[in-house]
C-alpha positions in Angstrom: 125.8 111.2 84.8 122.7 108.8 85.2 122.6 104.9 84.9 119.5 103.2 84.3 119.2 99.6 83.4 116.2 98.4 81.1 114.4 95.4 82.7 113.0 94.3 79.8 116.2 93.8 78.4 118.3 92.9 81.6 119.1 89.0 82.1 120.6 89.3 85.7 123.8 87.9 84.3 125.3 89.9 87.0 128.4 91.8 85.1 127.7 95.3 86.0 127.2 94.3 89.3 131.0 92.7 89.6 132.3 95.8 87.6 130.5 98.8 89.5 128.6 97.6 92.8 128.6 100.6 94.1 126.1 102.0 91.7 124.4 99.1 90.2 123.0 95.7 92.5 120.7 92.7 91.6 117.1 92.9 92.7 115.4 89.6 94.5 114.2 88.8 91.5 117.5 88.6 90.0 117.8 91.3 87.6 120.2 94.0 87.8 119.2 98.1 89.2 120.8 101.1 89.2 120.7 102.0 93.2 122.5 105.6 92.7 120.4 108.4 90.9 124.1 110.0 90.1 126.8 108.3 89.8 129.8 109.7 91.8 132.3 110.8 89.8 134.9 108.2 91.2 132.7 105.6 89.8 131.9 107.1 86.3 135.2 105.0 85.0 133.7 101.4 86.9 130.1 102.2 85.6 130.8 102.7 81.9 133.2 99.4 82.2 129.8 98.0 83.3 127.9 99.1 80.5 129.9 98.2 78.6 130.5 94.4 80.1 126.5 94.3 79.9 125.6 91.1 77.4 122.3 92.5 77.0 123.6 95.9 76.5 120.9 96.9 78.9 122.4 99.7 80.3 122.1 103.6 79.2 124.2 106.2 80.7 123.1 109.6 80.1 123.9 113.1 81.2 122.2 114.6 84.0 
């Protein structure tokens, strides 16, 4: 599975980062990335919790 965070939508309010940080991060700019092109599958639980928590609803997880 793939994460992928849309920056036009993203407001860096920072929740998928607190729920998952080992797939997603905040840039400099402030705005949240994923930083793993697959998730592991240890996180796949932790990065649709993320999703999920997004305000903005900015994330999309897909299949590979």
């Amino acid at each position: 599975m793939r994460a992928s965070v849309d920056p036009e939508l993203c407001a860096g309010h920072g929740a998928c980062v607190d729920s998952c940080p080992d797939v997603f991060a905040l840039t400099p700019g402030g705005f949240a990335e994923a930083t793993e092109e697959e998730i592991p599958d240890d996180h796949l639980r932790q990065a649709e919790q993320a999703a999920s928590r997004c305000p903005e609803k900015a994330i999309t997880l897909t299949t590979a």
